[in-house]
C-alpha positions as CSV (number, residue, x, y, z in Angstrom):
1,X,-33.0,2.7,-4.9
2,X,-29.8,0.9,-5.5
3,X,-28.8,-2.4,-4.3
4,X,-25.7,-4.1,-4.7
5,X,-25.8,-7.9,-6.8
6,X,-24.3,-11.1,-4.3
7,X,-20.9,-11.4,-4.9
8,X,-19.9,-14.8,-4.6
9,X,-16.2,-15.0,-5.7
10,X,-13.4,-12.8,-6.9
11,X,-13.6,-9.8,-4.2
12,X,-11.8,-8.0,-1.3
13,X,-12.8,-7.2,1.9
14,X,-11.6,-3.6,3.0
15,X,-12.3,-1.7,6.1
16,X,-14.9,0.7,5.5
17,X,-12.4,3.2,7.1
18,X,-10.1,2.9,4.7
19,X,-12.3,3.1,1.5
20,X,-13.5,6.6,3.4
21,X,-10.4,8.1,3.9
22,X,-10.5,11.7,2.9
23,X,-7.3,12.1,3.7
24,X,-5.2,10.8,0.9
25,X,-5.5,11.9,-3.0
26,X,-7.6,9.8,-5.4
27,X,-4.9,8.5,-6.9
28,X,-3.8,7.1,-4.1
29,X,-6.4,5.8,-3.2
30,X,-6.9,4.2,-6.6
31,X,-3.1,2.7,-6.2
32,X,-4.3,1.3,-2.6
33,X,-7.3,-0.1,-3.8
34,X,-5.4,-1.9,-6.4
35,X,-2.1,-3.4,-4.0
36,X,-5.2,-4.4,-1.9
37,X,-7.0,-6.2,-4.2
38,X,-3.8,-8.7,-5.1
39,X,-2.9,-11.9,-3.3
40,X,-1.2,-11.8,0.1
41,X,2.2,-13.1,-1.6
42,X,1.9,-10.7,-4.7
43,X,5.1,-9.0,-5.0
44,X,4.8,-5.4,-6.2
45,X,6.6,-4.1,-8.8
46,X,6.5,-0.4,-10.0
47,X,6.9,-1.6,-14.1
48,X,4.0,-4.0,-13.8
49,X,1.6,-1.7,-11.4
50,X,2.4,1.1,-14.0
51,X,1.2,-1.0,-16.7
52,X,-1.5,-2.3,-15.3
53,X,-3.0,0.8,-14.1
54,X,-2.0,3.2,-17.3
55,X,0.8,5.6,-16.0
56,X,4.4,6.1,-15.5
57,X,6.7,4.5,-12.9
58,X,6.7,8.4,-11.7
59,X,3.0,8.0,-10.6
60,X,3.7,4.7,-8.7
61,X,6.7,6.0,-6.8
62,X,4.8,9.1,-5.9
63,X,1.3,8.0,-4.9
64,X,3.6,4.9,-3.1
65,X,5.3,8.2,-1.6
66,X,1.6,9.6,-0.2
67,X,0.6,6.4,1.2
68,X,3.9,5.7,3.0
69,X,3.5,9.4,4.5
70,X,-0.3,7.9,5.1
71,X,0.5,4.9,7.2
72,X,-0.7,2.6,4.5
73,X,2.8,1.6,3.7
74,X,5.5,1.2,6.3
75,X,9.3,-0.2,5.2
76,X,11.7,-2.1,6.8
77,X,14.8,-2.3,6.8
78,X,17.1,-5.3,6.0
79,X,20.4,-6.2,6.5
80,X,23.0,-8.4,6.0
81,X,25.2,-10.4,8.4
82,X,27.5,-7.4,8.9
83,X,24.7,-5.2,10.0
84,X,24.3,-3.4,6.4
85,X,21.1,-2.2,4.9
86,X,20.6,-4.3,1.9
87,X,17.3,-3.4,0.5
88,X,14.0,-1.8,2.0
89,X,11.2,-4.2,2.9
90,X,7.6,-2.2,2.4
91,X,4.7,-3.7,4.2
92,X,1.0,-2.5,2.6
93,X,-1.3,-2.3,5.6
94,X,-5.4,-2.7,4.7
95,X,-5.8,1.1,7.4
96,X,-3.1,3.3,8.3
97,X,-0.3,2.2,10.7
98,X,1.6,4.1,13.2
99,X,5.2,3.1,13.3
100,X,6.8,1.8,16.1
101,X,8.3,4.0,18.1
102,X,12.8,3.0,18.4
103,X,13.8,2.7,21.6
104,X,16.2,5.5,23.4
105,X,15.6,7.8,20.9
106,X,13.0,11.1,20.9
Protein backbone atom coordinates (compact mmCIF):
# COMPACT_ATOMS: atom_id res chain seq x y z
CA UNK A 1 0.00 0.00 0.00
CA UNK A 2 1.01 3.62 -0.57
CA UNK A 3 -0.65 6.54 0.66
CA UNK A 4 0.16 10.04 -0.02
CA UNK A 5 1.29 12.44 3.40
CA UNK A 6 -1.42 15.84 3.85
CA UNK A 7 -0.02 18.53 2.06
CA UNK A 8 -0.76 21.56 3.63
CA UNK A 9 1.11 24.38 1.78
CA UNK A 10 3.42 24.85 -1.10
CA UNK A 11 1.50 22.76 -3.96
CA UNK A 12 -0.42 22.95 -7.31
CA UNK A 13 -3.49 21.76 -8.32
CA UNK A 14 -3.48 20.19 -11.96
CA UNK A 15 -6.12 18.51 -13.76
CA UNK A 16 -5.74 14.87 -13.58
CA UNK A 17 -6.12 15.10 -17.44
CA UNK A 18 -3.27 16.89 -17.89
CA UNK A 19 -0.76 15.00 -15.58
CA UNK A 20 -2.07 11.78 -17.91
CA UNK A 21 -1.51 13.02 -21.08
CA UNK A 22 0.18 10.49 -23.20
CA UNK A 23 0.31 12.53 -25.77
CA UNK A 24 3.21 14.89 -25.35
CA UNK A 25 7.08 13.71 -24.59
CA UNK A 26 8.39 13.53 -21.01
CA UNK A 27 10.18 16.34 -21.34
CA UNK A 28 7.46 18.27 -21.97
CA UNK A 29 5.68 17.24 -19.75
CA UNK A 30 8.46 17.85 -17.15
CA UNK A 31 8.67 21.73 -18.69
CA UNK A 32 4.69 21.90 -18.17
CA UNK A 33 4.81 20.69 -14.84
CA UNK A 34 7.27 23.16 -13.92
CA UNK A 35 5.54 26.68 -15.77
CA UNK A 36 2.55 25.18 -13.82
CA UNK A 37 3.94 25.04 -10.73
CA UNK A 38 5.01 29.05 -10.70
CA UNK A 39 2.91 31.90 -9.63
CA UNK A 40 0.11 33.22 -11.91
CA UNK A 41 2.26 36.58 -12.59
CA UNK A 42 5.67 34.57 -13.08
CA UNK A 43 7.13 35.72 -16.26
CA UNK A 44 9.00 33.01 -18.12
CA UNK A 45 12.13 33.32 -19.31
CA UNK A 46 14.09 30.67 -21.46
CA UNK A 47 17.74 31.63 -19.50
CA UNK A 48 16.21 31.17 -16.05
CA UNK A 49 13.84 27.92 -16.99
CA UNK A 50 17.11 26.54 -18.56
CA UNK A 51 18.92 26.95 -15.47
CA UNK A 52 16.65 25.89 -13.25
CA UNK A 53 15.79 22.73 -14.83
CA UNK A 54 19.55 21.77 -16.15
CA UNK A 55 19.58 22.18 -19.92
CA UNK A 56 20.08 24.52 -22.81
CA UNK A 57 17.85 27.30 -24.01
CA UNK A 58 17.55 24.75 -27.14
CA UNK A 59 15.50 22.36 -24.81
CA UNK A 60 13.23 25.17 -23.60
CA UNK A 61 12.48 26.58 -27.05
CA UNK A 62 11.74 23.05 -28.25
CA UNK A 63 9.69 21.35 -25.63
CA UNK A 64 7.89 25.13 -25.53
CA UNK A 65 7.64 24.17 -29.40
CA UNK A 66 5.75 20.58 -28.46
CA UNK A 67 3.47 22.10 -26.06
CA UNK A 68 2.45 25.07 -28.25
CA UNK A 69 1.68 22.28 -31.05
CA UNK A 70 -0.15 20.55 -27.87
CA UNK A 71 -2.59 23.30 -26.99
CA UNK A 72 -0.79 23.92 -23.69
CA UNK A 73 0.60 27.06 -25.00
CA UNK A 74 -1.29 29.40 -27.27
CA UNK A 75 0.40 33.07 -28.36
CA UNK A 76 -0.91 36.19 -29.07
CA UNK A 77 -0.11 38.65 -30.95
CA UNK A 78 0.53 42.34 -30.09
CA UNK A 79 0.70 45.29 -31.74
CA UNK A 80 1.38 48.73 -31.73
CA UNK A 81 -0.76 51.76 -32.53
CA UNK A 82 -0.09 51.38 -36.23
CA UNK A 83 -1.32 47.89 -36.31
CA UNK A 84 2.34 46.26 -36.10
CA UNK A 85 3.27 43.03 -34.36
CA UNK A 86 5.47 43.98 -31.70
CA UNK A 87 6.18 40.98 -29.70
CA UNK A 88 4.26 37.47 -29.26
CA UNK A 89 2.19 37.14 -26.00
CA UNK A 90 2.22 33.12 -24.97
CA UNK A 91 -0.53 32.12 -22.68
CA UNK A 92 0.27 28.53 -20.62
CA UNK A 93 -3.08 26.90 -20.27
CA UNK A 94 -3.36 24.08 -17.05
CA UNK A 95 -5.15 21.31 -20.29
CA UNK A 96 -4.87 21.86 -23.86
CA UNK A 97 -6.60 24.70 -25.67
CA UNK A 98 -8.12 24.85 -29.06
CA UNK A 99 -7.56 28.11 -30.69
CA UNK A 100 -10.11 30.32 -31.69
CA UNK A 101 -11.10 29.95 -34.91
CA UNK A 102 -10.43 33.91 -37.10
CA UNK A 103 -13.29 34.98 -38.68
CA UNK A 104 -13.79 34.87 -42.68
CA UNK A 105 -11.05 32.79 -43.06
CA UNK A 106 -11.03 28.56 -43.75
Amino acid sequence: MIRRERRKSNFSQIPNSTLRDVNISNSAFRLLMYMLSMSDDWIFRNSKIAKDLGHNARWVSNNISELEKAGYITRNRVRNKRGQIIEWERILHESPHVAKETSGKR
